[in-house]
N, C-alpha and C positions, 0 to 999 in steps of 0.2 A: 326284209328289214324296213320297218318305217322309221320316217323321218322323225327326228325329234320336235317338238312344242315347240315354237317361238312363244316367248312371254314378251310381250309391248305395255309398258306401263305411260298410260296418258290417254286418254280418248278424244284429243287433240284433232287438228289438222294433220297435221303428223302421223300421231298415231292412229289415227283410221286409216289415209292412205299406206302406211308400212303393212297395217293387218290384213287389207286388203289387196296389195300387192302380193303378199305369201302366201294367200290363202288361194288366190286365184290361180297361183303355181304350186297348189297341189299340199300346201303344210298347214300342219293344223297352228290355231295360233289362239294364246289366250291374251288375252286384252284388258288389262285394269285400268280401269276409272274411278277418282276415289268421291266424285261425286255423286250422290248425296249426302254421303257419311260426312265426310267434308266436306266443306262449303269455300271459296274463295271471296275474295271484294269485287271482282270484276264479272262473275259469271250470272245470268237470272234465270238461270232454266236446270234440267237432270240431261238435257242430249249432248249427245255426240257433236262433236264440229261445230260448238257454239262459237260463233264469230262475237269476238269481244265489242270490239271499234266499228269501224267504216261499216257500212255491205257494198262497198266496192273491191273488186280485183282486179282495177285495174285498167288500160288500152289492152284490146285487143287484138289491135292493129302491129304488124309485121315489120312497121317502121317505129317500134316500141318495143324497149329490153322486155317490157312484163308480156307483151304479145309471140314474142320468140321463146319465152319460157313455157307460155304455153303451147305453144306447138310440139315442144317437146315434149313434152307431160301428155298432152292427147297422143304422141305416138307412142305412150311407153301404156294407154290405156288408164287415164288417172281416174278415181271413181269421183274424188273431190272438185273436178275439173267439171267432168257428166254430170252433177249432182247440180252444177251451179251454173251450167247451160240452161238444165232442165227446167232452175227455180229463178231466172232471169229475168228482172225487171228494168224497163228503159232507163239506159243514164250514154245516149250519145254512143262515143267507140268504147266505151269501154265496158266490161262486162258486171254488173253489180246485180243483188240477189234482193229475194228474199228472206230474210236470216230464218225465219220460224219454218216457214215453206224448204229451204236449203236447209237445216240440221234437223228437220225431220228427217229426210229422204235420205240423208246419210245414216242418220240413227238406223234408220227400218233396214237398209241397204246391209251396214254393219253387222246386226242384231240377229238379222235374215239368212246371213251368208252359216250353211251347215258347218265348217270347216275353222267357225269362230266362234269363241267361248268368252262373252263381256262377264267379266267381275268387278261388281261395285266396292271395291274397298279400296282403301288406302296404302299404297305399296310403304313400310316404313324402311326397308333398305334391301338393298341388289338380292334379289333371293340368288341359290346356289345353281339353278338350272341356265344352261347356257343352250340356246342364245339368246341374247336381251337386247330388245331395243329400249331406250332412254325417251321418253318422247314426252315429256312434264311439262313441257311449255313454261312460259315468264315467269306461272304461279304454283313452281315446283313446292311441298310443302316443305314443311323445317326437317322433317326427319328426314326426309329423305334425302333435302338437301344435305342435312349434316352427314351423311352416310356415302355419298358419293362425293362430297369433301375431303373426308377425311382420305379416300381410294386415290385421289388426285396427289394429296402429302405423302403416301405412301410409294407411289410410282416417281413423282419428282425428286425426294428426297433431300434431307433438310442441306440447306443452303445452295439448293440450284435453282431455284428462282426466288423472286421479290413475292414477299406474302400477300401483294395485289393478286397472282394468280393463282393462289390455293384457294384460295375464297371466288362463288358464286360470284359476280359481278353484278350491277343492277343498272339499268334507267328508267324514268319513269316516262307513262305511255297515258295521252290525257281521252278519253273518248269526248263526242260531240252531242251536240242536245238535241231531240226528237219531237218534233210537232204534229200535231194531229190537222191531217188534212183539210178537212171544213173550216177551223180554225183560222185557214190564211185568208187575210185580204185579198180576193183576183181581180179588186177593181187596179189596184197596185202592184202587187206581184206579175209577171209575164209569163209565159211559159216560151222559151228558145234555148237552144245551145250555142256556144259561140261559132260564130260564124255559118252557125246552122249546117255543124256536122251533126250527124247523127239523126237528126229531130228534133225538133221542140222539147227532148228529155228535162228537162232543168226549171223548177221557176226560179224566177230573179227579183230580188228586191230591192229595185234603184235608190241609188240615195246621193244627194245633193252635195259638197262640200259642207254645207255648214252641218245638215243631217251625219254624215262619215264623222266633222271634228266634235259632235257630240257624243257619240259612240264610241270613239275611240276614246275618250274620258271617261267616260262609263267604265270601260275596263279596265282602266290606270287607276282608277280609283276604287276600282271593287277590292274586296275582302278575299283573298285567298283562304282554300283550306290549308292549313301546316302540314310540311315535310317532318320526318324524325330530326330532331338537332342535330344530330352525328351524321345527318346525311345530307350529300350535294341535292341540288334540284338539276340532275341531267338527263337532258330528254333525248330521244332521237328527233334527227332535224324534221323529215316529216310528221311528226306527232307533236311539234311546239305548240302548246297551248295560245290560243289567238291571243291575250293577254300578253305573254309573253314577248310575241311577234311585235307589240302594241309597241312596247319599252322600246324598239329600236331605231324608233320614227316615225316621223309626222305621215309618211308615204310607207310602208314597211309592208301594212296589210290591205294597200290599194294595189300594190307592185305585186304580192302576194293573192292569197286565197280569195280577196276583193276588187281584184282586177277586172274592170268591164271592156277591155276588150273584144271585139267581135259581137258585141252585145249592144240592140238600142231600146229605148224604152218607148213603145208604143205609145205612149202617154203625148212625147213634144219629138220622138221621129231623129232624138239625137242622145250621144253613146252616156252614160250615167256618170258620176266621179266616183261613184265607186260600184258597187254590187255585192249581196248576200246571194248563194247560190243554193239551193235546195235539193236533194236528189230525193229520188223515188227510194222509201225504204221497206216495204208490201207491195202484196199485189190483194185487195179485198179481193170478198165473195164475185164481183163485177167485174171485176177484172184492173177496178182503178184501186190507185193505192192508197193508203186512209193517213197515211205515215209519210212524214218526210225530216231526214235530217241539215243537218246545216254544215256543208262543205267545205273543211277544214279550222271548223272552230270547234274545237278541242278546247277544254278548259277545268280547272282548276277552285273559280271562282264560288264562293260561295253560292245556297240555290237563293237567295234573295238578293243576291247581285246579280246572277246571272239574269234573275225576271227583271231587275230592271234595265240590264243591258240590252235586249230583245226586246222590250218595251220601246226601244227606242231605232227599231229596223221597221223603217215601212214596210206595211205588207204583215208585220208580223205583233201588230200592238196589241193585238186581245188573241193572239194567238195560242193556244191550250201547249203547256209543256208537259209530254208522255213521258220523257225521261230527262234526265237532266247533265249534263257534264258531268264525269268526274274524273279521276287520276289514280291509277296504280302503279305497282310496283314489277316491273318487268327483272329476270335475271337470265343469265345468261353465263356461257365460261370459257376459258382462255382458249378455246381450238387450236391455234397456232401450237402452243406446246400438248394439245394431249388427245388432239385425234388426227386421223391420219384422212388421205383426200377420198378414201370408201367409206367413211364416216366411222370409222372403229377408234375404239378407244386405245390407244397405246400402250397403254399398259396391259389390257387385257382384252386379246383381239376379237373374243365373243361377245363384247361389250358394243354394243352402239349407241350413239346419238342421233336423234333427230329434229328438228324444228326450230322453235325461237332459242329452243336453248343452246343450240350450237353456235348463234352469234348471227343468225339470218333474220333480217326485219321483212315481214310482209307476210300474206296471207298464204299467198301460190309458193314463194320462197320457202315456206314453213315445211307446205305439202310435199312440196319436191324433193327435199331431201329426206320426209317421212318415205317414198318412194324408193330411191335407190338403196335406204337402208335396210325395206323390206326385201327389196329384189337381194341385197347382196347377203343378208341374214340366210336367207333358202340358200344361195350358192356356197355358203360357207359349212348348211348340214349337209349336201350334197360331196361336201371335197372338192368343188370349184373353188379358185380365187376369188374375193371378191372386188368387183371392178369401178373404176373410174372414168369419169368422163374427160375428151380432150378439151384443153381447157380455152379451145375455140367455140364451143359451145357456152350455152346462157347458165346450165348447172354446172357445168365442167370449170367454168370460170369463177360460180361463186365459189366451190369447193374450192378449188386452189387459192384464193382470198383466205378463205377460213384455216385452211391448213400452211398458209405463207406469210401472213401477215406478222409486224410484229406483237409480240404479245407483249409488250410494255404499253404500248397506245392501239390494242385492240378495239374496234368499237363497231355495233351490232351493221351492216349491209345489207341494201336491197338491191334485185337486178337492176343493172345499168349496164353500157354499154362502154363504161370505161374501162368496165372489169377485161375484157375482152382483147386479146394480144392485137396490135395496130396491122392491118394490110400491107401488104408485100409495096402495093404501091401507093403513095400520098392522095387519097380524096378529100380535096378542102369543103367540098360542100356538106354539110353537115348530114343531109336526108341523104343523099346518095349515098354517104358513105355507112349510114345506118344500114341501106339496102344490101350493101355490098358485105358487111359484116355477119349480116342474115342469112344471106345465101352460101356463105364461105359454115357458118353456124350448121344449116340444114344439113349441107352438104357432107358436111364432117358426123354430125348425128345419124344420119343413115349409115353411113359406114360401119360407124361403132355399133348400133344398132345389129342391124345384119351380124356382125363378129361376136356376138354377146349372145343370141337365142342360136 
């Protein structure tokens, strides 16, 4: 007797790592992608694991929720993890990519694996083959959306929750603007990281008090693109458009994303009033990167605002803009009421979710739980239970979030270390007691580990 098909609809983060998880455990799995047929606002490419935003993922570092997520993810064998080691360009501790070099190597990796069957179409509602993973990500389309809406009104049933959670939820998610290498000023610009961990990854573009309070009106006073009228402007707080951040103080985005801490300007040998941070976003044919973005400025602003706002960052005044800001539209849905902490759907236990849509913010967060849903998908054509993690762990903990939270003020989470039950005994020191959460985290993952294969 063979195994039944897994169908995974999404060619996500998510849904690569789910397809790839089950496949490598022996099931055959078909993969829909409804790109190219369909096309999204946020996507510019046909591959697999297009990375929207950032091309960071993150600290890698062990005194770091997003560094302990990965450790888990590499022992469960992540391919999105390997794929993004592989396609790694310098940014300090943490690990950032190459986006083109990185969703290739997954695409071919995917595409490659015999045991996987990509379909480019557009899934318009839950086909009847069971098992199914969910894996549409923020820019799930309207059919489909409407089709697993309506499964969610059906399972709750009318007058047991508020019509907030029969309905898809949204926020929006701003990307950041991309410069072309040769472009920057280096008589200006530096190249260090702060404190000079890591290396020199980062250039910096010091800028003066009176240079920051020009800037900062630059952006108070640009042009936004418009939201739908009927709709809030709610962001997640990591993805707040710099503009935004602008609105909340004369200090907001020096304390913030423009923080020159640890940071001096070669120039006068002393720390800047404020700082533009640049990461490495390629690696050219040479090995240097021809691409660089701009380190938590995410925006909104119109593109003739935005060149004049950049016009006015040293380092960056005749600087060439490759891509520009812009702003989508992320959704997401009520977890707490309608899946359970192995990512199944409650009403319908062959059903899975995976990724941003289950209410998890971040890259690796997305992957991870495309992960266990592949692992528990196979355990469930098998006649296994499908399993959870304890929620001493960095996924065990975001699942129990997603599945505990309330769902009247549900709103999307990324790994941190809050999520995490507190130590048996009180460490006031912040780093130690990070460490000690980590080890208590590893500790408990092997265990479960071993118990599960």
């Amino acid at each position: 007797m063979t195994d039944p098909v897994i169908t995974i609809i999404g060619g996500g983060l998510a849904g690569c790592e789910a397809a790839w998880q089950a496949a490598r455990r022996g099931c055959a799995v078909r993969l829909f992608e409804m790109r190219p047929a369909v096309r999204t606002p946020a996507h510019q490419t046909d591959r697999l694991a297009e990375l929207v935003c950032s091309n960071s993922l993150k600290s890698e570092s062990l005194e770091d929720a997003s560094g302990l997520l990965k450790a888990e993810m590499r022992a469960l064998g992540s391919v999105i993890l390997e794929r993004a080691e592989a396609n790694r360009v310098p940014a300090g501790t943490a690990l950032a990519v190459d986006r083109e070099g990185f969703a290739a190597a997954v695409t071919e990796g995917i595409t490659g694996h015999p045991r996987i069957q990509v379909i480019r179409d557009e899934v318009p509602e839950l086909p009847a083959e069971r098992p199914i993973i969910v894996a549409t990500g923020p820019l799930t389309s309207d059919r489909l959306a409407a089709d697993v809406t309506s499964r969610f009104a059906a399972f709750l049933g009318p007058g047991t929750a508020a019509p907030r959670t029969l309905n898809l939820l949204y926020f929006y998610d701003a990307i950041s603007p991309i410069v072309s290498a040769d472009s920057i000023d280096d008589t200006i610009a530096f190249a260090a990281a702060r404190y000079g961990k890591g290396g020199a990854d980062y250039l910096n573009c010091p800028m003066t008090r009176d240079e920051y309070l020009a800037f900062r009106e630059a952006l108070l006073k640009g042009e936004r693109y418009p939201l739908h009228e009927f709709e809030e402007p709610k962001y997640f707080e990591g993805c707040l458009p710099v503009e935004e951040l602008a609105e909340r103080g004369e200090d907001a985005l020096r304390f913030g994303p423009m923080r020159p801490v640890g940071l001096a300007d070669p120039r006068t040998g002393k720390r800047p009033y404020a700082v533009v941070q640049l990461r490495q976003e390629n690696r050219g044919p040479d090995g240097r990167p021809t691409m660089y973005n701009l380190v938590g400025f995410q925006t909104r602003l119109r593109r003739g605002d935005q060149v004049k706002a950049l016009r006015l960052i040293p380092g960056l005044q005749t600087a060439e803009i490759l891509r520009y800001g812009s702003v989508h539209r992320n959704t997401f849905i009520t977890a707490p009421l309608l899946l359970r902490d192995t990512l199944q759907f409650r009403g319908d236990p062959a059903v899975f979710f995976a990724g941003q849509l289950t209410g998890v913010e971040g890259y690796l967060e997305s992957a991870a739980t495309g992960l266990l849903a592949g692992i528990n998908a196979v355990r469930l054509t098998r006649g296994q239970d499908p399993c959870s993690l304890p929620p001493t762990t960095m996924l065990g903990a975001l699942l129990r979030y997603l599945t505990e939270a309330d769902p009247a003020t549900f709103q999307p989470i990324n790994a941190n270390f809050g999520l995490l039950p507190p130590l048996a005994q009180v460490v006031r020191d912040r780093r130690e007691r990070n460490r000690h959460l980590t080890e208590r985290a590893l500790n408990d993952f092997r265990t479960w580990q071993r118990d599960i294969e």
